[in-house]
C-alpha positions in Angstrom: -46.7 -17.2 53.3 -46.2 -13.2 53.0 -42.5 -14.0 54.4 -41.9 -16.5 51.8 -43.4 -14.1 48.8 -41.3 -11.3 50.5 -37.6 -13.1 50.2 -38.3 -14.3 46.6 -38.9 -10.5 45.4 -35.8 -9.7 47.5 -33.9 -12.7 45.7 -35.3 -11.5 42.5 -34.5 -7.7 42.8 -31.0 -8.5 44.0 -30.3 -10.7 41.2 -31.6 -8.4 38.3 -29.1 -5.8 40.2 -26.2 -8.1 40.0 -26.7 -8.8 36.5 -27.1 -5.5 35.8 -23.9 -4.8 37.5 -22.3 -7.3 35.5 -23.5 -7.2 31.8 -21.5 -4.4 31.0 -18.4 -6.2 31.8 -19.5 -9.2 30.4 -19.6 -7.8 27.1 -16.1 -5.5 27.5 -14.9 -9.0 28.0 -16.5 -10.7 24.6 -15.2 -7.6 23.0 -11.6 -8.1 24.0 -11.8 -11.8 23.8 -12.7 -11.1 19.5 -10.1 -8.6 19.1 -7.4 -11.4 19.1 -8.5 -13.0 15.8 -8.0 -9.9 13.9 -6.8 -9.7 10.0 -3.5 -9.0 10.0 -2.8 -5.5 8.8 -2.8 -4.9 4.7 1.3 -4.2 3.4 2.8 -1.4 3.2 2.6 0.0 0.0 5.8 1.1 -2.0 6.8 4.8 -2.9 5.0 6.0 -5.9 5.0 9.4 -7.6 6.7 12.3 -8.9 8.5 15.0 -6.9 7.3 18.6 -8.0 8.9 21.7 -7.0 7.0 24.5 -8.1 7.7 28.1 -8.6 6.4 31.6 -8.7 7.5 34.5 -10.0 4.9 37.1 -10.5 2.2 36.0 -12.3 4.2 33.4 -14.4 3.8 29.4 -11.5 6.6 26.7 -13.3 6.5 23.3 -12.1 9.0 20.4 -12.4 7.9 16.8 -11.7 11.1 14.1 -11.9 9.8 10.7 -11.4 12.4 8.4 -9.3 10.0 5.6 -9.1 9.2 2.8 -12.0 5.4 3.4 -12.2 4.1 6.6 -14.4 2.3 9.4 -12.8 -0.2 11.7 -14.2 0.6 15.3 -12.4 -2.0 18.1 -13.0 -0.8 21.8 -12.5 -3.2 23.8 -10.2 -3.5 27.7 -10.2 -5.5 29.9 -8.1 -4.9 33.5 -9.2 -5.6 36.4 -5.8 -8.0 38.5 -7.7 -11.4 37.7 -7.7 -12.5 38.3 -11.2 -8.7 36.3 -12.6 -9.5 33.2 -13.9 -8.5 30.0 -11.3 -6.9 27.1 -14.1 -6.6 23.5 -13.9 -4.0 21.9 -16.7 -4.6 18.9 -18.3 -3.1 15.5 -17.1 0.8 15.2 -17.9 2.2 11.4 -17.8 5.5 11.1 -15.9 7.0 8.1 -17.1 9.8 6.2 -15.2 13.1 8.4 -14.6 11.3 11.1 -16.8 10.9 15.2 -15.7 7.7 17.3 -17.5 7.7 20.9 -17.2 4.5 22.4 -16.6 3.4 26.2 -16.6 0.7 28.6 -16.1 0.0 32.0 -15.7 -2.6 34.0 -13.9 -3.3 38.3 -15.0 -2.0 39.4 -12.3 -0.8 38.1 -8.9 -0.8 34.0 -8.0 -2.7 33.4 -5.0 -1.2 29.3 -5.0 -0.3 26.5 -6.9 0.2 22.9 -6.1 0.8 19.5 -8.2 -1.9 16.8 -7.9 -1.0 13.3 -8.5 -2.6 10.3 -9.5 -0.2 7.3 -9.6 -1.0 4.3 -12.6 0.1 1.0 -12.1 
C-alpha cells in the first residue's frame, strides 16, 4: 500500500513539473498562432503642409510658408527670445491655402534664442 501511495505522488509531482515546463510554450505558441489574423495596416497618408524656411537676423525671425499641397494649413510663428526677462511670443494662426506663401514675422528686444513653424493641416 505505502508503495502504491508512493508512485502516485511521484506520478503526480512529475506531471505538475512537466506541465510547468510546458505552459510557457504553450502559450508563446497561442500567441504566434493569433498574430496571423492581424488588421491589415491603416494607408499611408498623403503629403500635407507647408514648407517654412525661417530666418534670423538679430532680433528681427521672418518666416515663409509656400504650400505645394491642395489642403490649407494653418502655420503659427514661434519665438523664444535668449534673455530671461524678453517676452517668448506665439502669433496667431495663418491659413495657407493651396499654392499660396504667407509671410510671417516677429521680433524679440534683443537676441532670438529660436524660432520654429508649427502646423496644423485642415482637410
Amino acid at each position: 500500500m505505502r508503495s502504491t501511495r508512493r508512485r502516485t505522488w511521484a506520478l503526480l509531482a512529475a506531471a505538475a513539473v512537466v506541465a510547468g515546463l510546458l505552459a510557457p510554450v504553450a502559450v508563446s505558441a497561442a500567441g504566434r498562432a493569433g498574430s496571423g489574423a492581424a488588421a491589415p495596416p491603416a494607408p499611408e497618408p498623403g503629403p500635407s503642409g507647408a514648407e517654412c524656411r525661417t530666418t534670423v537676423a538679430g532680433s528681427q525671425v521672418v518666416a515663409y510658408c509656400h504650400n505645394p499641397y491642395p489642403t490649407t494649413d494653418l502655420v503659427r510663428l514661434h519665438t523664444e527670445c535668449a534673455r530671461w526677462w524678453d517676452v517668448d511670443a506665439d502669433g496667431a494662426a495663418v491659413a495657407v491655402q493651396p499654392g499660396r506663401t504667407v509671410r510671417l514675422e516677429d521680433r524679440c528686444w534683443k537676441e532670438v534664442g529660436s524660432a520654429w513653424v508649427s502646423h496644423a493641416v485642415t482637410f
